[in-house]
N, C-alpha and C positions, 0 to 999 in steps of 0.2 A: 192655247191662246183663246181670248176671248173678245168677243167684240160687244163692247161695254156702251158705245154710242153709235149710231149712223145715220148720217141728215145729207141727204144727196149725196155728196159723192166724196164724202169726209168719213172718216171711220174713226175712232177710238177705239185703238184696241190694250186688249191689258195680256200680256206675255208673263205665265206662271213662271214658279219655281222650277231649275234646270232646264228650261227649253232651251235649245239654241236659236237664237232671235234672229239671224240671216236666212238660212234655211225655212226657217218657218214663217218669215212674211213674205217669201220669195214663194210659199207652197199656196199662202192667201193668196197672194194678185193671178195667179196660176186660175187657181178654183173661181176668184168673181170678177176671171176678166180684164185685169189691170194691168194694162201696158205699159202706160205711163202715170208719174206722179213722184208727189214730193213728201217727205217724211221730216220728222221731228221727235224726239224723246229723250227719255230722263229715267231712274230706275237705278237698279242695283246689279250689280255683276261679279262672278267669281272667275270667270276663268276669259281669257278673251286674247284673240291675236291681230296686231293692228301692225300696217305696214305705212313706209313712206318711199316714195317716189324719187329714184335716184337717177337726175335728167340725164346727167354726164353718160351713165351706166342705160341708159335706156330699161328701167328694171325697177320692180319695187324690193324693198327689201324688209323681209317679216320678221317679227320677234312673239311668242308666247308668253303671257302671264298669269297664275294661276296666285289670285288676291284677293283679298275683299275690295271692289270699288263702288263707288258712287259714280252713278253715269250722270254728268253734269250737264254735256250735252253729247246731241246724238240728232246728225242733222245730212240727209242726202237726198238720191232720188232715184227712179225707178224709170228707166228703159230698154229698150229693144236694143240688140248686138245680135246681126246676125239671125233674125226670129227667135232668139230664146229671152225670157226680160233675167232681167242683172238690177243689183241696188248699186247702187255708185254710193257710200257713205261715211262721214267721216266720226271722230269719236272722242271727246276730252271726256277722260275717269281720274276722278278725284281719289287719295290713297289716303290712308290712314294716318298717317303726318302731316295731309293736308298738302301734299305735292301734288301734281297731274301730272301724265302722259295722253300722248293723243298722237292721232295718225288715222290712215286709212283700212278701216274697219274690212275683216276679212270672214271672223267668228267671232262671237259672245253668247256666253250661257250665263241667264238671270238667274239671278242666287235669292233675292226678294222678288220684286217683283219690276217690269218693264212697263211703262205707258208710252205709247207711241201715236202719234195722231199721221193719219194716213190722209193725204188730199188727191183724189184722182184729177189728172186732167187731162183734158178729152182731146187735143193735141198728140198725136203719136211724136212721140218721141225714142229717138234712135241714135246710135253714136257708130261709130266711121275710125277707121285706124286712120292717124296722124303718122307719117313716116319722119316729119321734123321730130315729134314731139316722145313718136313710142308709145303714144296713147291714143285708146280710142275713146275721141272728144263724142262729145252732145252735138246734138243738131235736131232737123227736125223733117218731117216727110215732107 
């Protein structure tokens, strides 16, 4: 990964060929600091597992796809659970017939390449298990 811009507290980063982009912007906010903050991106992916939320079930439930997609969009954010930080994010990928799927982003490894724009913000931001809900919501310190 590369970090292609940075103007306060905004990052442009560019995620090579085969990284896995969870892991590894989870390894950046680790290394400069980033508790909290919001994300955005678009790019290319081959292999990726996206899950959705099954309220009834209190559970998500995951599927693996190994594709060519275009990541159309790629939109989440970054907090605290617990002192460890977590991306919370979600993911529509365009297929080759021009269909999507999308869901709650788990893994993705870029096949071209990943642009992501990083915004920190200076709010800690922290999520809380929800026993109605089964999830741990957002909130803030």
């Amino acid at each position: 990964m590369k970090v292609v811009s940075q103007q306060n507290k905004t990052y442009l980063l560019r995620f090579e060929k085969g990284e896995e982009l969870v892991q590894t912007l989870l390894m950046f906010c680790e290394k400069n600091v980033i508790h909290s903050g919001w994300i955005q991106g678009l790019g290319a992916a081959d292999e990726t597992e996206i899950s959705y939320y099954d309220l009834t079930e209190q559970k998500y439930v995951s599927k693996k796809f190994q594709e060519e997609f275009e990541i159309v969009s790629l939109t989440g954010n970054i907090a605290q659970l617990k002192g460890k930080t977590m991306l919370h994010a979600h993911v529509v990928l365009g297929k080759k017939d021009y269909t999507t799927i999308g869901g709650h982003l788990n893994a993705l490894r870029i096949s071209g390449t990943g642009e992501i724009l990083l915004t920190q913000i200076d709010k800690n931001l922290t999520r809380s298990f929800d026993s109605e809900t089964g999830l741990n919501l957002l909130d803030g310190d």
